[in-house]
N, C-alpha and C positions, 0 to 999 in steps of 0.2 A: 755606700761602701765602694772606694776603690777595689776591683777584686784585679790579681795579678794578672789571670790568666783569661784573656777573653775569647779563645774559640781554640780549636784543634787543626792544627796546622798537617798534621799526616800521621800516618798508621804504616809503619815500616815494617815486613814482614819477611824473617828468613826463608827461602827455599832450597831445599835440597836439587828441585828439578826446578829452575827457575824459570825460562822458557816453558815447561809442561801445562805451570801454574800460571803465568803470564795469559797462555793460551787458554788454558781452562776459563779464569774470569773476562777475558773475552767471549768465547765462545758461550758460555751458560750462563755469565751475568750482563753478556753487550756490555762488557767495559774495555772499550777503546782504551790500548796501549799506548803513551805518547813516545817519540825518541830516545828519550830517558829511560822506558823502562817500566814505568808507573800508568796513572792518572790522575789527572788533574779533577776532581770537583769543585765548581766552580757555586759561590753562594754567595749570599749579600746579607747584610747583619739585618737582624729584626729591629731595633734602635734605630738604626739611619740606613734607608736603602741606596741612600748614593756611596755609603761604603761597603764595598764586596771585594775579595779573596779567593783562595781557595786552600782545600786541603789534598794532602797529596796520597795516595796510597802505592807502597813504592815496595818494589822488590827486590832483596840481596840475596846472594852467592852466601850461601854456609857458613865460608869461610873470611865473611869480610870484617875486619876490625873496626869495623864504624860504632857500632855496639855490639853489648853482649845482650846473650838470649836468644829464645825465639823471635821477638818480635820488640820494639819501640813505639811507642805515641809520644809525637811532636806536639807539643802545645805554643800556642802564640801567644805572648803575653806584651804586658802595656810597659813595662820599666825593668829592663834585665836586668843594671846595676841595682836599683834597690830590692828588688825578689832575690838576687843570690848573697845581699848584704843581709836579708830576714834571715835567709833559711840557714846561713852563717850562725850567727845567734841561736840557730836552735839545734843547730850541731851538725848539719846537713853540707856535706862540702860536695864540690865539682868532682868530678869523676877525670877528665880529661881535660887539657887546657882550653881557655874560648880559642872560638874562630869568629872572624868577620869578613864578611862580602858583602859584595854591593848592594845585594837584597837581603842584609840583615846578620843581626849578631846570631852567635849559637852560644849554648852552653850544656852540660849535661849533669844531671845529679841520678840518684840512685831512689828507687822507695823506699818505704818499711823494707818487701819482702824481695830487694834487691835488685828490682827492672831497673832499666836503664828509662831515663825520662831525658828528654831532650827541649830545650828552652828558646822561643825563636823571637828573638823584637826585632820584626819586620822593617825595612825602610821603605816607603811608602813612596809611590811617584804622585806629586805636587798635585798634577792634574786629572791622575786618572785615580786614586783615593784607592791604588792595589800596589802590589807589591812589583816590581816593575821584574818584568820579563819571567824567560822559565829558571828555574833552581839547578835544573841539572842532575 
């Protein structure tokens, strides 16, 4: 089976106190803050260890229209045109227009019970089998 979705690209998490929280999972989970704001976990597929990634665990302002909700998960998937050409067919439309950058397309669709799901087909660096540089 080709399955669309093959790992979890990030877990996006509102905060009211955003530095507070920032701080907190540093301090009581030693999770290193990067620039951005997040962290980066860094992993290698069980399949093929010469390919690895990571997933991001990243924190917004309240008030950011990037999504709705508390919180988003990012999934990385293998073919964004035909996953949002499926889920077309099944009646499931984009939430907000794509974007694309250099490290990849985005797309966003909705669940059943209304989260926002975010869709990421990576572009891959030739040589090093990740997704090239940080996301920002």
């Amino acid at each position: 089976m080709d399955e669309h979705i093959i790992g979890v690209g990030g877990v996006f998490l509102r905060a009211e106190k955003k530095q507070a929280l920032q701080d907190w999972y540093a301090n009581s989970l030693d999770v290193s803050i990067n620039d951005y704001g997040g962290h980066d976990f860094m992993w290698r597929r069980a399949d093929n260890a010469d390919l690895f990634g990571r997933t991001v665990l990243g924190f917004f302002d309240p008030d950011s229209d990037y999504f709705e909700g508390p919180f988003m998960v990012n999934y990385v998937v293998r073919d964004l045109d035909r996953l949002l050409a499926s889920l077309s067919e099944r009646g499931i439309d984009e939430v907000k227009p794509r974007e694309d950058y250099p490290y990849g397309r985005f797309a966003w669709i909705k669940d059943l019970e209304g989260r926002w799901i975010e869709l990421w087909e990576p572009v891959y660096d030739a040589e090093e089998n990740q997704p090239p540089g940080d996301q920002g």
